[in-house]
C-alpha positions as CSV (number, residue, x, y, z in Angstrom):
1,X,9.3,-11.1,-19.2
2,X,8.9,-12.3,-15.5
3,X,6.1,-11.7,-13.4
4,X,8.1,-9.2,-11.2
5,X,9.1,-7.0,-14.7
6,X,5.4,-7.4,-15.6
7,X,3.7,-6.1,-12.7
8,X,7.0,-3.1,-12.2
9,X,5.6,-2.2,-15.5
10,X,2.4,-1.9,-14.6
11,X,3.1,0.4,-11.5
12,X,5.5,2.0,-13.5
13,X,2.8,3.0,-16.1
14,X,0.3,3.9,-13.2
15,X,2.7,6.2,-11.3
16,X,3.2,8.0,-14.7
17,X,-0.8,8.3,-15.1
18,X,-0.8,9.7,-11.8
19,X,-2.9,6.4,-10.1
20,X,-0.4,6.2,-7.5
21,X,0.6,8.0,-4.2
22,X,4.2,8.7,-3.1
23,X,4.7,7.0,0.1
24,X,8.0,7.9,2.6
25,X,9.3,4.7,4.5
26,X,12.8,4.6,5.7
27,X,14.0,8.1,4.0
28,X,13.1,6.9,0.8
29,X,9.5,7.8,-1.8
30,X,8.1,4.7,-3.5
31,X,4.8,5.2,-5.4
32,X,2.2,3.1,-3.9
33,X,-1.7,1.9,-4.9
34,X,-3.3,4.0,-1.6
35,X,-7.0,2.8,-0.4
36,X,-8.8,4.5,2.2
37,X,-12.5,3.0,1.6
38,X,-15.3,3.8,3.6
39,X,-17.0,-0.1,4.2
40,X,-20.3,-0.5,6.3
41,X,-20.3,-2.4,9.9
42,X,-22.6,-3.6,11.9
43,X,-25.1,-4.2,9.2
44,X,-25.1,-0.6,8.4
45,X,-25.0,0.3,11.9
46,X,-21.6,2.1,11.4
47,X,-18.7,3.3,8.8
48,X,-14.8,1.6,9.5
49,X,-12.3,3.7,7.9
50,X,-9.6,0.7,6.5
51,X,-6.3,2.3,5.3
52,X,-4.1,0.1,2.8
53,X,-1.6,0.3,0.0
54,X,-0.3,-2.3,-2.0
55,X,3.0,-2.1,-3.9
56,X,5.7,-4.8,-5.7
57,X,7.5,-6.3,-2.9
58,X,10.6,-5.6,-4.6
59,X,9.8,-1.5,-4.3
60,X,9.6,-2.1,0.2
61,X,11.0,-5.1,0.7
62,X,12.0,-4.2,4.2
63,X,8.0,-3.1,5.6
64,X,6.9,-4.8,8.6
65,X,4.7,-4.9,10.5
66,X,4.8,-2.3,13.2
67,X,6.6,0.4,10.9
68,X,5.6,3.5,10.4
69,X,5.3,5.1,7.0
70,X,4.1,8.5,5.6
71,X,1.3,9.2,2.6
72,X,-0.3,12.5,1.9
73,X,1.6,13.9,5.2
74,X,0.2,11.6,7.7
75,X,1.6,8.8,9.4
76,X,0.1,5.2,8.9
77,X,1.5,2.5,11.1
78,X,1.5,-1.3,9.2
79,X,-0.7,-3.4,11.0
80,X,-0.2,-6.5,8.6
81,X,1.3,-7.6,6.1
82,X,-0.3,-10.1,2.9
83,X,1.2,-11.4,-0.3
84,X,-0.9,-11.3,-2.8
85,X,-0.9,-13.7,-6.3
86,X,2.5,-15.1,-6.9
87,X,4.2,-12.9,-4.3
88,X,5.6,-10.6,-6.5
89,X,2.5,-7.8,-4.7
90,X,1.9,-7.1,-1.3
91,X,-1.0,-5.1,0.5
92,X,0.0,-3.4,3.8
93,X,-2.9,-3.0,6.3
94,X,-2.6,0.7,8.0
95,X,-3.8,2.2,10.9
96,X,-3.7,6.3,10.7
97,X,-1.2,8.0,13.7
């Protein structure tokens, strides 16, 4: 089994567990890992709000930066875009519309 089939598995079995979020981009629902962590600034100082999901690249291929997807009924714009591991993963960097 590839790395691609192993980690579609995984997703696969996290979807059915109900660990994942359905995510619209480009007319189309793709489950997704959704974070929206609240991490201290400023030594403490303040509280950043940093949206991300990550997903097998072969489930978006096509995200960019720049578009504009839709989780939970609000729009997220992708502000970057990182492989993670082998490639096989990506994490998408949000910013809330």
């Amino acid at each position: 089994m590839t790395t691609s089939n192993c980690l579609t598995t995984l997703y696969d079995a996290a979807a059915s567990a109900g660990l994942l979020t359905p995510a619209v981009f480009g007319g189309m629902s793709v489950m997704v890992d959704f974070r929206a962590p609240d991490e201290d600034v400023l030594d403490g100082l303040g509280i950043s709000r940093n949206y991300s999901i990550r997903y097998p690249v072969s489930w978006l291929p096509q995200l960019a930066a720049g578009d504009s997807l839709e989780i939970a009924s609000q729009s997220y714009r992708v502000r970057e875009i990182t492989a993670l591991g082998d490639g096989t993963e990506q994490r998408a960097t949000l910013t809330r519309l």
